[in-house]
N, C-alpha and C positions, 0 to 999 in steps of 0.2 A: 307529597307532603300535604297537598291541599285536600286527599280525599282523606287522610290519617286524621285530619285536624276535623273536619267535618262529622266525619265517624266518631270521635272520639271525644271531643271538647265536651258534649251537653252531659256527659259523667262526670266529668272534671267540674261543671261549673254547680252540678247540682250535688255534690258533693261539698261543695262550697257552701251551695247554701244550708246544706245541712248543719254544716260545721258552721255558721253563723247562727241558725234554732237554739243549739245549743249555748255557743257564747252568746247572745243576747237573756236566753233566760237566767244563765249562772250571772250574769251581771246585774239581772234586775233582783236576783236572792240576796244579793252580795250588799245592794246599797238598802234594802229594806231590810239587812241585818245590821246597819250601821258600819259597813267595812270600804267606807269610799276608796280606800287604796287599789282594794283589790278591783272592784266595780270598772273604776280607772282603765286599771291593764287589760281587763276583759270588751270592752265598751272600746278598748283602741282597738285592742284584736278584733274585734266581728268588725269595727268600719277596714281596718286591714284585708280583713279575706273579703268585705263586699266590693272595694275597690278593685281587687286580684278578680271574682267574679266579673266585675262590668270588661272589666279589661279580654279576659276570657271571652265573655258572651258576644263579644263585640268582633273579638277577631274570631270567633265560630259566623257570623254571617257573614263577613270575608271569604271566608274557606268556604260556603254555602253555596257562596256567590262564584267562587273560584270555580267548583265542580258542578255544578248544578246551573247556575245562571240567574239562582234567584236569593233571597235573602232571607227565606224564612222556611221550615219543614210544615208543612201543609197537614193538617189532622187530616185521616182518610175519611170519605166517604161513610156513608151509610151501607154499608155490605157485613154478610155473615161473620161473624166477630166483631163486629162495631155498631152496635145500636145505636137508634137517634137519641135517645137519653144521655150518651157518653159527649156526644157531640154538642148536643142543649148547655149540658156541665161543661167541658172544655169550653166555650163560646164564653159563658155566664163568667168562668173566673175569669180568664182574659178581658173584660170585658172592666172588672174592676183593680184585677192586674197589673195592666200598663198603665195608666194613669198614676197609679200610685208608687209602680216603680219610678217615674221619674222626680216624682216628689220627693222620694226617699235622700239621694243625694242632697239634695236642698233643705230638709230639717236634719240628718245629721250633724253635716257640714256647723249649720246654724248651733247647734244642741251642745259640740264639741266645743266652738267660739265662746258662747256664753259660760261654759263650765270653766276653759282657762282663764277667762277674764274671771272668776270667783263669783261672777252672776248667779249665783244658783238658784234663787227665786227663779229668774227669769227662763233658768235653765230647766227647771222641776216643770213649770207651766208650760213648755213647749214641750217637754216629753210624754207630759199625758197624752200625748195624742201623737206625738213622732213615734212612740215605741211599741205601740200597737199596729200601727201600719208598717213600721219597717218587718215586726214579727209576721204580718200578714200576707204583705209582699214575700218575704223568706221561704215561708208556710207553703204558697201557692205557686212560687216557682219551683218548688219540689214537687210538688202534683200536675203542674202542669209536664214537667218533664217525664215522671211515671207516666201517664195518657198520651205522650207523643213521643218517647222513644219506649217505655216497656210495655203498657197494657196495649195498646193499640196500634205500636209501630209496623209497619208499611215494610 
């Protein structure tokens, strides 16, 4: 089970965050068309499927850990099919990647609170800057996943 889940999860999760690229953009169409309803259901759905991904991500380094020993899939080396360029790139996202994935729970979380209290000044103000970086993190966990399971996987 634990080499199934290993093998298999980082599809699962970057599929996920695919499917969050998209409901986050259709939800930022939706309330700059004036249709906060819809905005609403979409903006639940992507915190929906990113909580299903953390949850995912999280028991794939379990299962990493399970079969392998360790917790993380290692970009290869510098060898024929893997330039140093690819690797400079893979380093560089990661680099503003994770830090801003873990910020992300912490201004949705926040963004979600403010909108049901009816705060929405306060709400508007903190997503100038919460919804570019959730999209950013989104963005870059899908590339980061192509460069370590499809272009360059080992």
């Amino acid at each position: 089970m634990w080499n199934f889940l290993a093998g298999n999860l980082p599809h699962a999760t970057a599929s996920l965050n695919s499917l969050a690229i998209v409901l986050l953009a259709l939800g930022l169409v939706k309330i700059k068309s004036g249709r906060a309803r819809a905005h609403k259901k979409l903006m639940t759905a992507a915190l929906g499927v990113s909580v299903l991904f953390l949850l995912l991500y999280l028991l794939h380094k379990v299962a990493l850990y399970q079969t392998l020993g360790v917790f993380n899939q290692r970009f290869p080396e510098v060898q024929p099919g893997v330039p140093a360029a690819a690797r400079v790139t893979y380093f560089a996202i990661l680099l503003t990647h994770l830090p801003l994935a873990m910020l992300v729970p912490v201004l949705a979380v926040r963004a979600v609170y403010l909108a049901s209290q009816g705060r929405i000044v306060a709400h508007k103000r903190l997503v100038r800057y919460a919804y570019p970086i959730w999209m950013y993190v989104s963005v870059t966990g899908v590339l980061v996943y192509l460069m370590l399971y499809q272009l360059y996987a080992v």
